[in-house]
C-alpha positions as CSV (number, residue, x, y, z in Angstrom):
1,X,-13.4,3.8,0.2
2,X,-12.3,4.9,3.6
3,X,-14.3,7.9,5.2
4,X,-12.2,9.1,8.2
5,X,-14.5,10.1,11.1
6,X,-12.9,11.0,14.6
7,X,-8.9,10.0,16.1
8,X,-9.2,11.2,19.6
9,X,-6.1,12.9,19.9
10,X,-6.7,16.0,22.1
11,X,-5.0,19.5,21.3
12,X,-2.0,20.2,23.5
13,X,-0.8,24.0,22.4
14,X,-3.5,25.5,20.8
15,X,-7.1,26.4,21.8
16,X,-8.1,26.1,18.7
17,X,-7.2,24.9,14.9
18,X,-8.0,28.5,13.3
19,X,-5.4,28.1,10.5
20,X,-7.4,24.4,9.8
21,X,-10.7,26.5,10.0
22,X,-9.7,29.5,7.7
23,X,-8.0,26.8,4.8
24,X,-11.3,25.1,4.4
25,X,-13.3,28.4,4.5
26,X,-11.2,29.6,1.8
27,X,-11.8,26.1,-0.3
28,X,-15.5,26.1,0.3
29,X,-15.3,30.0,-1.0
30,X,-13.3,28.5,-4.0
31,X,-16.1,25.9,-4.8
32,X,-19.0,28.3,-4.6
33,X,-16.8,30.9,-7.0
34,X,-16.9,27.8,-9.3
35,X,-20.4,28.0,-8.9
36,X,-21.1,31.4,-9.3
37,X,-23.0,33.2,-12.5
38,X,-21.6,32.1,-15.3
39,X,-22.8,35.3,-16.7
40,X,-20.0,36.7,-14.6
41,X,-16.9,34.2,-14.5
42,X,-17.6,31.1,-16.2
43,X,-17.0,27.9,-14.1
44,X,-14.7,26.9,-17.6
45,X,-13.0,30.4,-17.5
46,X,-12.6,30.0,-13.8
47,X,-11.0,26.8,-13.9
48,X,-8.6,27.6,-16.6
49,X,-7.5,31.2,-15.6
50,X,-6.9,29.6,-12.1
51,X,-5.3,25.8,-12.3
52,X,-2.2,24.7,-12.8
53,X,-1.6,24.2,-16.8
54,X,1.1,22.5,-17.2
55,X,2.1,23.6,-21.0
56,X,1.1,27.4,-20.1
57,X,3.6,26.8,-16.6
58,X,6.3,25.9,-18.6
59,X,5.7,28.1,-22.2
60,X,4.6,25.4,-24.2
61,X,0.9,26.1,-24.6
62,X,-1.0,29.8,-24.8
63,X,-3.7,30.4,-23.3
64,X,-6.7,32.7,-25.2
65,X,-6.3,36.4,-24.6
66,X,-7.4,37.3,-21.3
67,X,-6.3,34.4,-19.2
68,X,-4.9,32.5,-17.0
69,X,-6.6,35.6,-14.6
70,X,-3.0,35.5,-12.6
71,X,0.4,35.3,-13.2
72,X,1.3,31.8,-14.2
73,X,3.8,30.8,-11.8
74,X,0.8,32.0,-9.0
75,X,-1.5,29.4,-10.5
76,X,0.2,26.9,-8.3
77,X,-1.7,28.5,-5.0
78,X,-4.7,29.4,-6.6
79,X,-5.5,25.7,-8.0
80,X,-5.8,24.7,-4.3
81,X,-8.6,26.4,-3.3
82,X,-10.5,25.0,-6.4
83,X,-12.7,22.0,-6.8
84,X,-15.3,21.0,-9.3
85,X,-16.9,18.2,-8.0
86,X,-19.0,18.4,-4.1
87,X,-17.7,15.3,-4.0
88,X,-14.1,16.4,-4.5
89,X,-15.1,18.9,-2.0
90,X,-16.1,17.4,1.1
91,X,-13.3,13.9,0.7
92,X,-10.6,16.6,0.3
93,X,-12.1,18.8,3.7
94,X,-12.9,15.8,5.8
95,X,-9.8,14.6,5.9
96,X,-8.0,18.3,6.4
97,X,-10.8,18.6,9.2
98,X,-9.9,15.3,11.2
99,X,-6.0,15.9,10.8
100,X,-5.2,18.6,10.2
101,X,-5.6,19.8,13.7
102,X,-3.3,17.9,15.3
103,X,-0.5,18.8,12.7
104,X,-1.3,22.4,13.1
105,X,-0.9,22.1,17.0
106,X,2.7,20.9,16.7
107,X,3.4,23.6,14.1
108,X,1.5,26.5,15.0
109,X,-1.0,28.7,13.0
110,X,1.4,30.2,10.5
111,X,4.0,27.5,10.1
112,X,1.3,25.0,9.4
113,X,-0.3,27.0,6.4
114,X,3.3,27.7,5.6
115,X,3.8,23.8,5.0
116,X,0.0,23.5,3.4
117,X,1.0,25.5,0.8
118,X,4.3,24.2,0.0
119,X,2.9,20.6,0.1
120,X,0.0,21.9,-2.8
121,X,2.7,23.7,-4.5
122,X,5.1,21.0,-4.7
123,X,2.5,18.5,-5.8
124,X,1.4,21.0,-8.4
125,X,5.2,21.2,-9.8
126,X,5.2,17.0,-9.8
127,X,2.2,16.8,-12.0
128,X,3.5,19.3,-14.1
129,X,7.1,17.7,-14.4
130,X,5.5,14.6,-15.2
131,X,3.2,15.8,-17.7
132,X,5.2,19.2,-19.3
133,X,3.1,19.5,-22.4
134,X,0.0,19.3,-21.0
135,X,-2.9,21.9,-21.6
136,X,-5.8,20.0,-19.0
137,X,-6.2,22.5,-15.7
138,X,-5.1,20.9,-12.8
139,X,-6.9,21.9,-9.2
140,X,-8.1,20.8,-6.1
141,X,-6.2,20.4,-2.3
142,X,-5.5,16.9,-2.2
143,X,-2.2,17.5,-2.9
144,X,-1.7,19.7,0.3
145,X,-4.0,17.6,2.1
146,X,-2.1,14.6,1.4
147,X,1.0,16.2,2.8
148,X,-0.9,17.3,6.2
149,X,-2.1,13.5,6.2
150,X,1.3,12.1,6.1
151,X,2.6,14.9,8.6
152,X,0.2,13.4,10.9
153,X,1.0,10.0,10.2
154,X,4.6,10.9,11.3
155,X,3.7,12.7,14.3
156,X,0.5,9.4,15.4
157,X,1.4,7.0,13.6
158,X,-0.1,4.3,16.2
159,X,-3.2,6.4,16.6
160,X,-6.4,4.4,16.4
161,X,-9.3,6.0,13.9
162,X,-12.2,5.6,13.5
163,X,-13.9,5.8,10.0
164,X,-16.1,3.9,7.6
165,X,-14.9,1.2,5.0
166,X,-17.1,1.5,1.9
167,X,-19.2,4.5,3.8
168,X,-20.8,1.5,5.5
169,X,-18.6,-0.7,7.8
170,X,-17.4,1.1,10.9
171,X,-13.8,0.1,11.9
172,X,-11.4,1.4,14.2
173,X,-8.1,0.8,13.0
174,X,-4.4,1.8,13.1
175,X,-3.6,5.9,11.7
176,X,-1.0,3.9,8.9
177,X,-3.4,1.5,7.7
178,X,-6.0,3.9,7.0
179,X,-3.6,6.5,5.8
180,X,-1.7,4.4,3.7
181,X,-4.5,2.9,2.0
182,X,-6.0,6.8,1.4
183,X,-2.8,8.1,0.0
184,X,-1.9,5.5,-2.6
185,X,-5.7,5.5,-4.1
186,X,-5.2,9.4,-3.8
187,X,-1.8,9.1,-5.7
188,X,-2.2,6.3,-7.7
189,X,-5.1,6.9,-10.1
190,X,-3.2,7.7,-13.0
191,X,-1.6,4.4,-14.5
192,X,2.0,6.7,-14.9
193,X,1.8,7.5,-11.2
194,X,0.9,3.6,-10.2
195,X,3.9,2.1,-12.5
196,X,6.3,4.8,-10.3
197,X,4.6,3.3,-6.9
198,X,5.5,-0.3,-8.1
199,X,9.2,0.3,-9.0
200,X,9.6,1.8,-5.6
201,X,7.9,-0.6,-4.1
202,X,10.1,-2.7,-5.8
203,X,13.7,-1.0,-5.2
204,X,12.4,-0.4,-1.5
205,X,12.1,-4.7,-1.4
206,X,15.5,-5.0,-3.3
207,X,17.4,-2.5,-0.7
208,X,16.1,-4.8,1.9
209,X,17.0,-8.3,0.6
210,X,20.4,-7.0,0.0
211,X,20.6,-5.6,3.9
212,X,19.9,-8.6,4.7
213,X,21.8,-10.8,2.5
214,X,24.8,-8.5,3.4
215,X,24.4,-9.1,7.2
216,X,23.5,-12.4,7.1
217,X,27.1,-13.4,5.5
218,X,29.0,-11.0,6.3
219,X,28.2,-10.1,9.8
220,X,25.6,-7.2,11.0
221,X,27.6,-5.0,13.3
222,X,29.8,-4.0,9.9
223,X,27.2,-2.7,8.3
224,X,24.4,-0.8,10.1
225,X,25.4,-2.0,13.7
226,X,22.5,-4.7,15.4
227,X,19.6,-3.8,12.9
228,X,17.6,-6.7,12.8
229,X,19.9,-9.4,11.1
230,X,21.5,-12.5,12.7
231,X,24.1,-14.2,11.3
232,X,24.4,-17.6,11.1
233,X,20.5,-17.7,11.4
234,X,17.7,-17.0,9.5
235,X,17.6,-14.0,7.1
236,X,15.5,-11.1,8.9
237,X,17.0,-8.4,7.6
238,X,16.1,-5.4,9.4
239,X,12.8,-6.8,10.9
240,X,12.2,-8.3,14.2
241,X,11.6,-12.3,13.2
242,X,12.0,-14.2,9.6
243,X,8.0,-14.3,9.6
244,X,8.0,-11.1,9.1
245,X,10.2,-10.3,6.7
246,X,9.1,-13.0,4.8
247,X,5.7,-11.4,4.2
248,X,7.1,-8.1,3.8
249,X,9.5,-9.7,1.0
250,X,6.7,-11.5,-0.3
251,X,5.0,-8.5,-1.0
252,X,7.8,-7.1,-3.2
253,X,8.1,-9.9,-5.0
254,X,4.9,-10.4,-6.2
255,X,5.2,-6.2,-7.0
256,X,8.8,-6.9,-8.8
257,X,6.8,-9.8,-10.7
258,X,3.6,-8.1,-11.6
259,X,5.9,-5.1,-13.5
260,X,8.1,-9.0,-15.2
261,X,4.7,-10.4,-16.4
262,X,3.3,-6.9,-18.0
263,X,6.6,-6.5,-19.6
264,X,6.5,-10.0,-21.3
265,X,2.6,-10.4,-21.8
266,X,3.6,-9.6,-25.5
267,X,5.6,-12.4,-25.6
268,X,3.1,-14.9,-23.9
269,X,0.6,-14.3,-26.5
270,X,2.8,-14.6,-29.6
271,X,2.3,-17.8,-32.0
272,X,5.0,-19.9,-32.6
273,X,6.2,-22.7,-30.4
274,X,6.9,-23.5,-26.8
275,X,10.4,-23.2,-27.8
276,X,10.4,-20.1,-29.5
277,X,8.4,-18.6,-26.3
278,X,10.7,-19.8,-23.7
279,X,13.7,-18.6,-25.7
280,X,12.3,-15.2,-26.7
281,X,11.5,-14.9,-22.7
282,X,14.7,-15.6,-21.3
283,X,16.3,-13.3,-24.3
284,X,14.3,-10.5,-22.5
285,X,14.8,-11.5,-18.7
286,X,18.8,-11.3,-19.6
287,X,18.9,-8.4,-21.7
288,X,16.0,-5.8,-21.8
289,X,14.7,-6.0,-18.0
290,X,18.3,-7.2,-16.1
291,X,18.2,-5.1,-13.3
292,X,14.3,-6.3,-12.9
293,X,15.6,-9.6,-12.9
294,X,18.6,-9.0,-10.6
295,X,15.9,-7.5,-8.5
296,X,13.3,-10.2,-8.5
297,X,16.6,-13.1,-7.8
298,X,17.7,-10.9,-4.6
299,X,14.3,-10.9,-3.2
300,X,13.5,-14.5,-4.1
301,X,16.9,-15.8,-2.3
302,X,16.4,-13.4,0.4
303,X,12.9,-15.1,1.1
304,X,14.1,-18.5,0.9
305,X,16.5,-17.5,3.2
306,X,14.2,-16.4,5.6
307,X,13.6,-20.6,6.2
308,X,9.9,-19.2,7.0
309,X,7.8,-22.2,5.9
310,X,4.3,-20.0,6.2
311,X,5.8,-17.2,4.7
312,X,7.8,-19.3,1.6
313,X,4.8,-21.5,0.8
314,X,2.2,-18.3,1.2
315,X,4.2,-16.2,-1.3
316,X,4.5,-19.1,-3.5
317,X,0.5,-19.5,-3.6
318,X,0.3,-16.1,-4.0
319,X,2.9,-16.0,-6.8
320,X,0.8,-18.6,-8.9
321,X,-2.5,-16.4,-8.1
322,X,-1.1,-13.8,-9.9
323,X,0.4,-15.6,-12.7
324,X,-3.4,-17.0,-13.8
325,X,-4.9,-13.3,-12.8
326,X,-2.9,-11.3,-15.3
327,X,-1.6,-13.4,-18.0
328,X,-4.3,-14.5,-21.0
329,X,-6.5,-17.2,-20.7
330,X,-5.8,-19.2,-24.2
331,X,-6.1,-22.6,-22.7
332,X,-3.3,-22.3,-20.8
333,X,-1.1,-22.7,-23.2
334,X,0.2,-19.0,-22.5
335,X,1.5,-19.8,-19.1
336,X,3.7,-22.2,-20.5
337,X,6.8,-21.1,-21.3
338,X,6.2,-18.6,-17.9
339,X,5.7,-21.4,-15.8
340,X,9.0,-22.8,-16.8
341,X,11.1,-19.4,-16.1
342,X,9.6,-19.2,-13.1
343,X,10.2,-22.8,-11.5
344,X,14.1,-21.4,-13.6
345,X,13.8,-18.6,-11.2
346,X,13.0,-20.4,-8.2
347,X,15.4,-23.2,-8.6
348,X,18.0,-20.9,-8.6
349,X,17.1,-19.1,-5.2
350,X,16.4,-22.4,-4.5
351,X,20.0,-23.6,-4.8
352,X,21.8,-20.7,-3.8
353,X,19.8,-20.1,-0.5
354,X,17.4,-22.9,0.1
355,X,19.5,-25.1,1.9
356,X,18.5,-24.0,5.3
357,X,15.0,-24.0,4.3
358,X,15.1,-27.7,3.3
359,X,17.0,-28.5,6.2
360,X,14.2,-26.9,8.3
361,X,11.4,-28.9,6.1
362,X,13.8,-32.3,6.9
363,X,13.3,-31.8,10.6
364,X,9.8,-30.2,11.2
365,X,7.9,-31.4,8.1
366,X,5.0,-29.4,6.4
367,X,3.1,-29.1,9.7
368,X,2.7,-25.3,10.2
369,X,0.9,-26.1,13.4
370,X,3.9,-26.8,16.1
371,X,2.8,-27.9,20.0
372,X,3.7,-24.3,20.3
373,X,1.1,-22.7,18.0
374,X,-1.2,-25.5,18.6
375,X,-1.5,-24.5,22.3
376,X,-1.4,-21.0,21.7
377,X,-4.5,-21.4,19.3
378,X,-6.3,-23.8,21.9
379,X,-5.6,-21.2,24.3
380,X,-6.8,-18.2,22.6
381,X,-10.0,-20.0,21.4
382,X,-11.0,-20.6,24.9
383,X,-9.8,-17.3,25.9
384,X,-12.5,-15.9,23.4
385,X,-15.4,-18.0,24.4
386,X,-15.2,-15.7,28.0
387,X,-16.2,-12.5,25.9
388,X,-17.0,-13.4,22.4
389,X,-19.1,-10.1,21.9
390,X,-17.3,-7.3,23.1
391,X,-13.8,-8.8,23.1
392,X,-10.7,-7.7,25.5
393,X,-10.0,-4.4,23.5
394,X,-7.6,-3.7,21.0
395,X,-3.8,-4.1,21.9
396,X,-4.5,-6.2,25.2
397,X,-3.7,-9.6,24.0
398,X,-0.7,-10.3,26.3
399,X,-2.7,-9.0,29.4
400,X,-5.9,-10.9,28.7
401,X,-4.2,-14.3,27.7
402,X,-2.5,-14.1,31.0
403,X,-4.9,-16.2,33.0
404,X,-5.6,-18.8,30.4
405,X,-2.1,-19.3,29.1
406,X,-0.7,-23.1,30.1
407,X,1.8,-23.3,32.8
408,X,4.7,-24.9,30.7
409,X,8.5,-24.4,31.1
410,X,8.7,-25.4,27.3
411,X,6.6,-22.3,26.2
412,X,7.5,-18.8,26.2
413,X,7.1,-17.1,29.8
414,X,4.8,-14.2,27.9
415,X,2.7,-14.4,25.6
416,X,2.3,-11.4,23.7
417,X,1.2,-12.9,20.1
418,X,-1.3,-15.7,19.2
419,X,0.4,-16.1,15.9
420,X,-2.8,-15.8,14.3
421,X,-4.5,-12.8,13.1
422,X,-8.0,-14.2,13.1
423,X,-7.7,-15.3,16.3
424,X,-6.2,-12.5,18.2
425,X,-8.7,-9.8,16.7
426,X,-11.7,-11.7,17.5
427,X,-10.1,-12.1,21.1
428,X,-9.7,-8.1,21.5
429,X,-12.3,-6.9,19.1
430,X,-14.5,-9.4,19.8
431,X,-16.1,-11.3,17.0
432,X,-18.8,-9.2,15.6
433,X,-16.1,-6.7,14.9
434,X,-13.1,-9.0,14.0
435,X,-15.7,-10.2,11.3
436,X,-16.2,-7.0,10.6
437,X,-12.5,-6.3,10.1
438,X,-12.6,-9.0,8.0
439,X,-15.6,-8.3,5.2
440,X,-13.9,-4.7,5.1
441,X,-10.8,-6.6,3.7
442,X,-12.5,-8.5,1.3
443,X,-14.7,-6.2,0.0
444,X,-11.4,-4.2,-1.0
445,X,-10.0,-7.3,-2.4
446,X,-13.4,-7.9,-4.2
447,X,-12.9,-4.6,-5.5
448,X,-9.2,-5.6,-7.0
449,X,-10.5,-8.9,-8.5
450,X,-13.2,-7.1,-10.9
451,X,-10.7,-4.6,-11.9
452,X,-8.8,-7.7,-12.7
453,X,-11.9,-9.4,-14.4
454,X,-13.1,-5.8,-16.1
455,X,-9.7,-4.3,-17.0
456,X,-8.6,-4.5,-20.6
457,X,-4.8,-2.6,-20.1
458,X,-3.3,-2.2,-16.2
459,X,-4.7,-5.3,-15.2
460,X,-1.4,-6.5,-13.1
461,X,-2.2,-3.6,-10.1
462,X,-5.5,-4.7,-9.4
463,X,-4.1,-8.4,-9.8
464,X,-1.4,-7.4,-7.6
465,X,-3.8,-6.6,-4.9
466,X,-5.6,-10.0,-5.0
467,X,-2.6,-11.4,-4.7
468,X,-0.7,-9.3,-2.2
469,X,-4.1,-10.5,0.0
470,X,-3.5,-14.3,-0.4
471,X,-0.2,-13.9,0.8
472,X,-1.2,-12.1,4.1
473,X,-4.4,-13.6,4.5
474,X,-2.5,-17.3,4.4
475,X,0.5,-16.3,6.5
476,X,-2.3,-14.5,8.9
477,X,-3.2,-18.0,9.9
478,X,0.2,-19.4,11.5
479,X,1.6,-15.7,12.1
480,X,1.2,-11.8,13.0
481,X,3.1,-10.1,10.0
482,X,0.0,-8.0,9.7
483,X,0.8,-6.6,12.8
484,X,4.0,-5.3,11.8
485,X,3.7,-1.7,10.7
486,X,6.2,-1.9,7.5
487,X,4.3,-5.2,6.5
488,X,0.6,-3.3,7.3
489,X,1.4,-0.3,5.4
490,X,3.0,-2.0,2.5
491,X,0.0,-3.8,2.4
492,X,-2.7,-0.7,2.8
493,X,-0.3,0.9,0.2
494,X,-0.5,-2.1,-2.0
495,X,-4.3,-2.4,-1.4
496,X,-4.8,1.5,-2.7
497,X,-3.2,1.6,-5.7
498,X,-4.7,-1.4,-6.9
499,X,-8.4,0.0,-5.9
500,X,-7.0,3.2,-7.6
501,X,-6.7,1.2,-10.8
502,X,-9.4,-1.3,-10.6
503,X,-11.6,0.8,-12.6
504,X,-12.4,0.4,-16.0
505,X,-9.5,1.7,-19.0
506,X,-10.8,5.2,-20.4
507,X,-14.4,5.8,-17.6
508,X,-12.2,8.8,-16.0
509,X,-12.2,11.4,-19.2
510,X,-12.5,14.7,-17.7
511,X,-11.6,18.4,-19.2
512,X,-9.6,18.8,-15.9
513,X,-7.7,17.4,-13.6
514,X,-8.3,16.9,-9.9
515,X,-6.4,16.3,-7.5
């Protein structure tokens, strides 16, 4: 999906990344050893005698006589330097290549294999908790590698790289879009692994709302000081406007409501009566998933709360998107008794936090488009026509706006967002790479919606990403959420684990496991 290519960032304390060199000699050894004379070590015998086996790990499966060909407990080293695919091979080295020499020069040689190893071992001990009884080998580096890619992300996280989308598209984009895209489609591929990313993604958007909701009524600076929150204003949480948040609580939402509808799809598709539906739902929304539903009423008042019109009415959209992608399509007639929880659901956030919201609708109407935003747009637009080609370059939208901006006491002194994404990229990218931007975002969406379309079981993630890209594609218009770097790599995130699942149930069947 995402081919990493160059970052820029120059060494600073090391001449050279020799620890990064001598890892990926040792893998490409590994990789030939599997493709050595099978006369002499079998690639088979190689594979089980060297990978992590879960079962053999932990004494519940034996291995024939002769292997595993170390101790087990030294199989948790050994599986990283192994790979079966070239495929496998080359993702897991490119990426240990373009980043793993900047991670190495703030550690040094030694400490930075040090935390390579640890990183494989501890993702080895992970799979291996997770799935005790196993007896499928486990190798590969891309545990390891994915620890040296978030080390970096740490240490650059506003680093620009460039790479291809789709091994086509060249794009030049943010370290934690790219990275957090690559590690959920690396981590995600199991379904096991995907349902764990959703619930956090979920308790992650339930600790927020409740910040919020906490200093919004009862006053910031007694809880975590003056994070974000203003009381006796709109809801922001910890996040620097309501827009923001808005999207960002969006997000978890439709997350917390993807796991709601899997959990009652059962139910949906019972016969028997509206009735009998509607009551057989709300038996389970009280009883069997209460905490989910706790969860999903936090976030949903927290949102409202907000009084974001663009963000409200885009989650909203994006809400019903998901409702028709995953539930059956019997006529409709499934979505009935759903459609009446959720306007249940609604009404109450509606009720308990809506008020300001309504009050804001009262006095500004539906009109997203303000004077404000409508001169910033007309601005922009003009702004763009000047160098429609090769734009302003990234980041220098408060700089290049400066000449064009209108001299009016009633608009802010600085502009420094056009409060819409389209607009703002094609001014700095220019638009031949703003569209470009663009396609690469659709085609991963594209990619979500015929996993939706293909999927038999798993359906919600992939449905969760076309949904998740409605929200932030319509609140792109009117707003710069996307901007944001929780809201961007909640998205990326989002966007990975539903590629990661978009496949079809059952193509993956493999004698191994790679990782």
């Amino acid at each position: 999906m995402f081919v990493p290519l160059h970052d820029g960032v120059p060494m600073r304390n090391l001449k050279a990344p020799y620890a990064t060199y001598a890892l990926i000699v040792v893998c490409v050894l590994g990789y030939l050893l599997i493709l050595a004379d099978p006369d002499i070590l079998p690639a088979d015998w190689a594979i089980a005698g060297l990978g992590v086996i879960p079962g053999v790990l932990f004494g519940s499966y034996t291995l024939p006589e002769g292997l595993p060909l170390v101790p087990e407990p030294a199989t948790l080293l050994t599986s990283l330097f192994l790979h079966v695919s070239f495929l496998h091979l080359a993702g897991n080295m490119l990426f240990l290549w373009v980043f793993g020499d900047n991670v190495e020069d703030a550690m040094g040689h030694g400490r930075f294999i040090l935390f390579f190893l640890l990183c494989g071992t501890a993702a080895g001990l992970a799979h291996a908790f997770a799935v005790p009884g196993s007896d499928r080998p486990l190798v590969g580096a891309s545990g390891a590698v994915s620890g040296v890619v978030a080390a970096y992300l740490i240490l650059h996280p506003r680093v620009r790289l460039w790479g291809l989308f789709f091994a086509r598209i060249p794009l030049r984009l943010r370290a934690y879009w790219a990275i957090g895209f690559w590690l959920a489609f690396q981590l995600t591929r199991d379904p096991a692994r995907a349902a764990q990313a959703r619930l956090v993604i979920i308790a992650i958007g339930s600790a927020y709302s409740l910040y919020g909701l906490f200093a919004l009524f009862g006053g910031e600076a007694w809880l975590l000081g003056t994070i974000g929150a203003r009381p006796d204003q709109s809801l922001t949480s910890s996040f620097v406007n309501r827009n923001s948040y808005a999207t960002f609580a969006g997000l978890t939402l439709l997350a917390a409501f993807s796991l709601f509808l899997e959990r009652i799809r059962h139910l949906v598709t019972l016969d028997g009566s509206l009735k009998r539906k509607a009551a057989l739902i709300i038996e389970h929304i009280v009883f069997q998933s209460r905490l989910l539903t706790a969860a999903i009423l936090a976030i949903t008042l927290a949102l409202f709360l907000t009084t974001s019109r663009g963000g409200i009415f885009a989650s909203l959209f994006a809400l019903g998107a998901l409702i028709l992608l995953q539930l059956p399509r019997r006529g409709g007639k499934g979505r009935q008794p759903l459609g009446l929880v959720a306007i249940v659901i609604l009404g109450i956030a509606v009720v308990a936090g809506g008020g300001n919201f309504l009050d804001r609708l009262e006095r500004q109407g539906l009109s997203l488009e303000t004077d404000l935003r409508s001169t910033l747009f007309s601005t922009t637009i003009g702004a763009i026509k000047t160098a429609p080609l090769k734009g302003t370059g990234f980041g220098t939208y408060k700089e290049a706006i400066e000449p064009y901006r209108a001299n009016d006491p009633n608009i802010f002194a600085l502009w420094e967002k056009a409060h819409n994404t389209y607009l703002e990229n094609a001014l700095e990218l220019g638009l031949p790479a703003a569209l470009a931007l663009n396609i690469a975002i659709l085609l991963v969406a594209r990619v979500a919606y015929k996993g939706v379309r293909e999927r038999r079981r798993h359906k919600s993630f992939p449905a969760l990403g076309v949904a998740a890209t409605l929200l932030v594609g319509l609140h792109a218009l009117v707003d710069f959420s996307l901007q944001i770097p929780a809201v961007a790599v909640l998205y990326a995130f989002m966007m990975g684990l539903a590629v990661a699942q978009s496949s079809r149930s059952g193509t993956h069947p493999a004698s191994q496991s790679e990782v």
